[in-house]
C-alpha positions as CSV (number, residue, x, y, z in Angstrom):
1,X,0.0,0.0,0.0
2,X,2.9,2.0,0.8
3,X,4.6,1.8,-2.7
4,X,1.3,2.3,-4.6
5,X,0.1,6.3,-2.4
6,X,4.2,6.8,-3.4
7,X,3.8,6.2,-7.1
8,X,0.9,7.1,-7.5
9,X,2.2,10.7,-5.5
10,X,4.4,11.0,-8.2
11,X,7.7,10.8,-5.8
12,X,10.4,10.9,-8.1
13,X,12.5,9.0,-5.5
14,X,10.4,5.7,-5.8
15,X,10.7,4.1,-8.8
16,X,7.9,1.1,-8.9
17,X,8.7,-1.3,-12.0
18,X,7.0,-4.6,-13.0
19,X,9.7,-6.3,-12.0
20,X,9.0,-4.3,-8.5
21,X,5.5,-5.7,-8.3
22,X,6.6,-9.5,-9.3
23,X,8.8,-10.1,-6.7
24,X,6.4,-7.7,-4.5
25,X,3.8,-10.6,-5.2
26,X,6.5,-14.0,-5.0
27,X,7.6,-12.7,-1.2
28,X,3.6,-12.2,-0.2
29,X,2.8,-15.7,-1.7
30,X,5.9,-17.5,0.2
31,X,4.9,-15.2,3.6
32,X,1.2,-17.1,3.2
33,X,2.6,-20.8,1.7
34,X,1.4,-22.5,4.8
35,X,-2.2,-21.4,4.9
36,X,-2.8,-21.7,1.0
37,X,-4.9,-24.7,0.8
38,X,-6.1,-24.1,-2.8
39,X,-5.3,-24.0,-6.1
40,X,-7.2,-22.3,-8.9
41,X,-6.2,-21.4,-12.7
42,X,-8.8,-20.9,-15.0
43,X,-11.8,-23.0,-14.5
44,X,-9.5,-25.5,-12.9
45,X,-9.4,-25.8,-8.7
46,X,-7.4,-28.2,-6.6
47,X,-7.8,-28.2,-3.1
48,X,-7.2,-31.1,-0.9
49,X,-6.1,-29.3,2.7
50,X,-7.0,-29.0,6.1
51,X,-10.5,-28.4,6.5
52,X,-11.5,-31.4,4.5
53,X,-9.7,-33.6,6.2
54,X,-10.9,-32.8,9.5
55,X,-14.4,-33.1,8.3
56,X,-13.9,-36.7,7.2
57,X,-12.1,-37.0,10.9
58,X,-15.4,-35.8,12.3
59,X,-17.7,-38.3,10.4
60,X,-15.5,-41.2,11.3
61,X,-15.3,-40.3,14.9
62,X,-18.6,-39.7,14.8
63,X,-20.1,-42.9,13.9
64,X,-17.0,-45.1,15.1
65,X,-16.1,-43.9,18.4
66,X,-14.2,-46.6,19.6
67,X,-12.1,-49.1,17.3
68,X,-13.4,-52.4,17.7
69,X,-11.7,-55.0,20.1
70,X,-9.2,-57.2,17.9
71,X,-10.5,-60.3,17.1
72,X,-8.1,-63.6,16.1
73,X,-9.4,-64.4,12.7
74,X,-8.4,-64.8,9.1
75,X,-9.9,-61.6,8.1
76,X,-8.4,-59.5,10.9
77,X,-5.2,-60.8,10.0
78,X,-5.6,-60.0,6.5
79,X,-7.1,-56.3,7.7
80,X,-3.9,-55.9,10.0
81,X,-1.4,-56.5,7.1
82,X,-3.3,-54.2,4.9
83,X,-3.4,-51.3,7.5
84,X,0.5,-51.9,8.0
85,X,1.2,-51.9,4.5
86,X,-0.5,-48.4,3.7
87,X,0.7,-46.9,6.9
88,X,4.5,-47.4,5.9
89,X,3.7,-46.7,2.4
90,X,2.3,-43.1,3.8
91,X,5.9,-42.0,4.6
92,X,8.2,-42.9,1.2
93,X,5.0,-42.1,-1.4
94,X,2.1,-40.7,0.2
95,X,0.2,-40.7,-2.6
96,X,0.9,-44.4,-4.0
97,X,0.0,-44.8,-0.4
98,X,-3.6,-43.7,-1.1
99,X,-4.0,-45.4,-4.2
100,X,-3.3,-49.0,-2.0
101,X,-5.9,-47.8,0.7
102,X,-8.4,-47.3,-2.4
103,X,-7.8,-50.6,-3.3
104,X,-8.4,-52.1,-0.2
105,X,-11.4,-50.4,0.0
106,X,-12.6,-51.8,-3.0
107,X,-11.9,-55.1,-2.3
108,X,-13.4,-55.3,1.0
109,X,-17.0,-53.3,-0.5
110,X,-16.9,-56.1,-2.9
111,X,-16.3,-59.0,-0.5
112,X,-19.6,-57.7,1.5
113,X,-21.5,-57.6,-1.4
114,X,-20.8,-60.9,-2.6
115,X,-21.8,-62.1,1.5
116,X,-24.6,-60.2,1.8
117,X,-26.3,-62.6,-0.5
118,X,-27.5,-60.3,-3.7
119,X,-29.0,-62.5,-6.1
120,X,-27.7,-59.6,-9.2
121,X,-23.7,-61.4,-8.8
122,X,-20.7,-58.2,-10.0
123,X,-20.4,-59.4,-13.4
124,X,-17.9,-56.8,-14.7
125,X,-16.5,-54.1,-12.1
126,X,-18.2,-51.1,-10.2
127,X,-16.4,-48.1,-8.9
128,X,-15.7,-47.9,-5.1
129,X,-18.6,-45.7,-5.1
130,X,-21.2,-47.3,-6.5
131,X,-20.6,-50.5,-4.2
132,X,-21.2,-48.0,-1.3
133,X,-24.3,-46.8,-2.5
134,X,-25.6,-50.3,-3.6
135,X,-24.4,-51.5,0.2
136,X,-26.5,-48.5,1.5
137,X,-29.9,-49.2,-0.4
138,X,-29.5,-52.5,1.1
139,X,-28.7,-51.9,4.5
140,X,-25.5,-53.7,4.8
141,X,-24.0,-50.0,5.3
142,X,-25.0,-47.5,8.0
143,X,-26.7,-44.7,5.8
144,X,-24.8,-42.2,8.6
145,X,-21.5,-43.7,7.9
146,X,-21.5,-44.0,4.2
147,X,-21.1,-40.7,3.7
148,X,-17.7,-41.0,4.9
149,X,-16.7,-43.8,3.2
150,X,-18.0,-41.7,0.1
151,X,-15.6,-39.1,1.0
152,X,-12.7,-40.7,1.8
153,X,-13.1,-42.5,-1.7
154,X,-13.1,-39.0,-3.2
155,X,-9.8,-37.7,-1.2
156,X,-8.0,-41.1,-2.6
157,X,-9.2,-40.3,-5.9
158,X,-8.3,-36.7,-5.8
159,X,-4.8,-37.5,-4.6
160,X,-4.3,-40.1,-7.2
161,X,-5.6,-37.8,-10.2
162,X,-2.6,-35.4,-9.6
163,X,-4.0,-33.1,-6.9
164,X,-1.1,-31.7,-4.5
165,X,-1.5,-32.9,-1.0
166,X,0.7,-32.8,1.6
167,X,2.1,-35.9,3.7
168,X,0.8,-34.4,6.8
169,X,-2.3,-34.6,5.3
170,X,-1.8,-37.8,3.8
171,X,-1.2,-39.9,7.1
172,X,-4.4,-38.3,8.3
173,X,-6.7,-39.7,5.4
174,X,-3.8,-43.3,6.0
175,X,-5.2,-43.0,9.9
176,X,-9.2,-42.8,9.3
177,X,-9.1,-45.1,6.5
178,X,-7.5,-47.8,8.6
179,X,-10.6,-47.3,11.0
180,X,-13.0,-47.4,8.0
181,X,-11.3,-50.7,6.8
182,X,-11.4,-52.2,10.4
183,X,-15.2,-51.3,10.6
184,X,-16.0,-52.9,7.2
185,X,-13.9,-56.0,7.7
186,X,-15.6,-56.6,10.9
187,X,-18.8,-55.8,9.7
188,X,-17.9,-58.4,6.6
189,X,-16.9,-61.2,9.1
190,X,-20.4,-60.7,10.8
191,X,-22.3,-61.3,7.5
192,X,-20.5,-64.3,6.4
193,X,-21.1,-66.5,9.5
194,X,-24.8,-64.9,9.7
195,X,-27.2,-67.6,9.6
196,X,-29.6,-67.8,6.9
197,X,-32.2,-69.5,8.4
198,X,-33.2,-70.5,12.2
199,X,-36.0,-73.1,13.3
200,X,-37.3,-74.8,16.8
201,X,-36.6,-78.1,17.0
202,X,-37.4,-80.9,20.3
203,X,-35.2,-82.5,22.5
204,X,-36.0,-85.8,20.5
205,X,-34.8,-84.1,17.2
206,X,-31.4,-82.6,19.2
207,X,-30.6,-85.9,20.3
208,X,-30.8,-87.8,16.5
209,X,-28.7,-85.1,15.9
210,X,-26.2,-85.2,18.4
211,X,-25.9,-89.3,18.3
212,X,-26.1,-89.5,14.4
213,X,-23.0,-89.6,12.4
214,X,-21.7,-87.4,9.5
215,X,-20.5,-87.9,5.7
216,X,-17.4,-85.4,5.7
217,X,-15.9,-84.5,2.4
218,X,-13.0,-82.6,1.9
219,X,-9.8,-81.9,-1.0
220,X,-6.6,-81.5,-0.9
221,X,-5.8,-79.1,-4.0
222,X,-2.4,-80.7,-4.5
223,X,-0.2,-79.6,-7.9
224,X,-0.1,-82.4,-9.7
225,X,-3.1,-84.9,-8.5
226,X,-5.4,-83.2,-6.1
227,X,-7.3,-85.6,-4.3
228,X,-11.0,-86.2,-2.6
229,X,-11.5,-87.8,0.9
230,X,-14.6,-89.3,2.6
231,X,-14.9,-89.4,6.1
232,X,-17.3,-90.7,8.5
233,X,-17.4,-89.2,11.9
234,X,-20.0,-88.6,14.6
235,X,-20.6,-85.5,16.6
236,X,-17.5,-85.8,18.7
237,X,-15.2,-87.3,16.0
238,X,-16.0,-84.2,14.0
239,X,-15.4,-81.3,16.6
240,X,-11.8,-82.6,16.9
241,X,-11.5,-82.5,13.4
242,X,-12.3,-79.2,13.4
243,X,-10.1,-77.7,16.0
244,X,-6.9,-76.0,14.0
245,X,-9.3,-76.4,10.4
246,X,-7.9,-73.1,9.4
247,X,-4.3,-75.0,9.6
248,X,-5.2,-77.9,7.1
249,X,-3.9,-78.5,3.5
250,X,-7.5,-79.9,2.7
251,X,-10.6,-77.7,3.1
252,X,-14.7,-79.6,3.6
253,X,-16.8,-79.3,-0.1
254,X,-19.5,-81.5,1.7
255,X,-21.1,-82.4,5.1
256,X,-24.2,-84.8,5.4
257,X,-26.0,-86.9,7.9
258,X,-25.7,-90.1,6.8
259,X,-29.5,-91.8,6.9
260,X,-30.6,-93.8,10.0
């Protein structure tokens, strides 16, 4: 303000030049770097900066306040290595980071699909998106939540399409999508062990049950000849066959009470 009342007084001791004005301009934008949180030339705007990510903080804390209690299962194993993965990725290529965390998402939004039982199978992909609104209409997703799952998609996709965004930033988005993707697993592990049907039955039907015996049939999906094998176990027989399943070579294709 100073330089423009002098030139614009005439003094012949101020000389204010273009080049004046430029560098007038660079030392403003480098004093206000760490506020700028937008980007805007032309009709194209970048912005991915504070604000928003503290919004998508709020949601998430909002509807998860406390992370679940770890649970010793296949799928929280498989969760864990995920959220390791994208949280050391954060700090050498934030944004390659994000692209793995949308991909994660992805795959677990199509897993619950496929478990919540949806006659209309994915036949040919569907955006991140899409699979959260689908999951909402359904039910399988909390209508209050998918809004931040929504958003976080967005932020990934942002990033990955060239946006700027800081790795201070980045490991924010990292930290609430690890809670999303521990929410969703959980909520995936709930829906595939959810039974499909329940009825009464009498103590005389519980005990034909209990005292009957079983047709077992499982593979083992070796290289060269993979192999089927029929067992025959009653009740007892078959509960210690299924303690450490998860640690077979062979996996069960067929259980059947064998006829009285």
């Amino acid at each position: 303000m100073l330089l423009l009342a002098l030139h614009t007084a005439g003094v012949s001791a101020v000389t204010v030049d273009n080049t004046s004005v430029l560098l007038l301009v660079i030392a403003i934008v480098c004093l206000l770097a760490p506020w700028l949180t937008k980007i805007r030339f032309g009709e194209f705007e970048a912005e991915i900066g504070p604000k928003e990510v503290g919004r998508l903080k709020e949601k998430v804390a909002k509807h998860i306040p406390e992370p679940p209690e770890a649970k010793s299962t296949a799928l929280a194993a498989e969760r864990t290595r995920a959220a390791e993965t994208i949280s050391n990725l954060v700090i050498i290529d934030p944004v390659l980071a994000l692209a793995k965390l949308r991909i994660e998402l992805e795959k677990v939004l199509a897993a619950l699909y496929e478990a919540a039982g949806i006659p209309e199978r994915l036949k040919r992909p569907v955006s991140a998106s899409k699979l959260v609104r689908r999951l909402t209409d359904i039910e399988v997703i909390p209508r209050e939540l998918s809004g931040a799952i929504l958003e976080l998609i967005q932020l990934c996709n942002r990033a990955i399409h060239g946006e700027d965004i800081r790795p201070s930033q980045a490991e924010a988005i990292v930290d609430q999508g690890a809670r999303l993707l521990e929410y969703l697993y959980d909520h995936l592990s709930e829906f595939r062990f959810e039974p499909k049907g329940t009825q009464e039955i009498n103590k005389e039907e519980l005990g034909k049950y209990m005292g009957a015996k079983y047709r077992v049939v499982t593979v083992i999906p070796y290289v060269d000849k993979p192999v089927r094998i029929t067992r025959v176990l009653n009740q007892e027989a078959f509960d210690r066959f299924l303690e450490g399943y998860e640690e077979y070579a062979e996996f069960i294709v067929e259980v059947s009470k064998i006829a009285e």
